[in-house]
C-alpha positions in Angstrom: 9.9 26.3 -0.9 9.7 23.0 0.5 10.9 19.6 -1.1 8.2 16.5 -0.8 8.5 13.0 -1.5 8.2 9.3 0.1 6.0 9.2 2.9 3.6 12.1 2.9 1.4 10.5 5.7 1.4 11.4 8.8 2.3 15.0 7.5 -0.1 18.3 8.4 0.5 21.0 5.0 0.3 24.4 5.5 0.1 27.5 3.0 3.2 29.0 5.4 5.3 26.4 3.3 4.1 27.5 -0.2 5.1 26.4 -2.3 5.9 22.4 -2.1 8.2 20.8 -4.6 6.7 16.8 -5.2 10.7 16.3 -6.0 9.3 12.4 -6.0 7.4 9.6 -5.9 5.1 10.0 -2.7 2.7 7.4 -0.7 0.9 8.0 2.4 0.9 4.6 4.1 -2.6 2.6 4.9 -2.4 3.4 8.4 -1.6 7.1 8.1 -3.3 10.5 6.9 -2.2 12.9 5.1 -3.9 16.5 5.2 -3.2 20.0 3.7 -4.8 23.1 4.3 -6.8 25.4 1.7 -4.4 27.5 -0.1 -1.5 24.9 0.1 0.6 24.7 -3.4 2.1 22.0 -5.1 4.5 21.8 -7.8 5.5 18.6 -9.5 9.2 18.3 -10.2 8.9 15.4 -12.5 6.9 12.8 -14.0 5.8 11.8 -9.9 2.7 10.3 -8.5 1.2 10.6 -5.3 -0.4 7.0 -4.7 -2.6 6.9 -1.8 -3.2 4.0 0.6 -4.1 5.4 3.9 -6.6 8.6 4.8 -6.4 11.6 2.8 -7.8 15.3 3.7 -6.9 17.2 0.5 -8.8 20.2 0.5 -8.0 24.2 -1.0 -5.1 22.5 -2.4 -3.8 23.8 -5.9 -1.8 20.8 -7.7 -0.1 21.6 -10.8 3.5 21.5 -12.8 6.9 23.2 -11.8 7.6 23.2 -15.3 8.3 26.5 -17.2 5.8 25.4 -20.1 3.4 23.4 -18.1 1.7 21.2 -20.6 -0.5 17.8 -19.8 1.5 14.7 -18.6 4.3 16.7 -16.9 3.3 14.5 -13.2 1.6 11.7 -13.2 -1.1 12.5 -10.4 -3.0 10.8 -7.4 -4.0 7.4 -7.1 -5.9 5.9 -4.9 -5.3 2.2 -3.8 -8.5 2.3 -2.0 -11.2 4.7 -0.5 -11.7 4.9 2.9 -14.7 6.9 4.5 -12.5 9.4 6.6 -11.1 10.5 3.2 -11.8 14.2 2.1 -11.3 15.7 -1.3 -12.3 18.6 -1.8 -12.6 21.6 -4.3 -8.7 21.2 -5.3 -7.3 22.6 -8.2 -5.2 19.8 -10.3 -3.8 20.7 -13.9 -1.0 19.3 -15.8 -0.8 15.7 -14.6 -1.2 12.8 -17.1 -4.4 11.2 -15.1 -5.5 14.0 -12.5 -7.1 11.4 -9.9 -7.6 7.7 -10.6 -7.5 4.5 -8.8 -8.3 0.5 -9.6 -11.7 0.3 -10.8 -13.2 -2.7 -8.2 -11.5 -0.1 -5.6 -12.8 3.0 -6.8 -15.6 4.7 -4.7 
């Protein structure tokens, strides 16, 4: 088990550190990216957001609640501030979070 929170950029997850614990509010930084690996886990802790303003390469990744009754709106989710071309999002898993991915509409890709 690994705790997560604050600034996730810059960071390289691996399935080695199954599962992670979003214990917080994270952000990965506009000048930073963020990547996990397929078969990387993470389990909200709380009613946490990942908000995104750098490069993301989220891919394989399962996202979900660390509750014992997960149930919709236990974490908040990801949003994106902006999308960038490098970012990657691919065939993830996300369940229980109030609004699964979202971002401001004039920003959204």
């Amino acid at each position: 088990m690994t705790d997560i929170s604050g600034e996730l950029g810059g960071m390289a997850l691996t399935p080695a550190g199954n599962p992670y614990h979003l214990v917080g509010d994270a952000f990965v930084s506009a000048t930073l990216t963020f990547t996990t690996q397929p078969g990387v886990e993470i389990r909200a802790d709380g009613f946490f957001e990942i908000r995104i303003f750098g490069i993301v390469n989220i891919t394989g990744t399962h996202l979900h609640s660390n509750q014992p009754v997960p149930s919709k709106g236990d974490w908040k989710g990801i949003f994106f501030e902006h999308n960038d071309t490098a970012t990657k999002f691919i065939g993830n898993a996300i369940e229980d979070a109030e609004f699964a991915v979202w971002g401001y509409r004039d920003r959204w890709w």
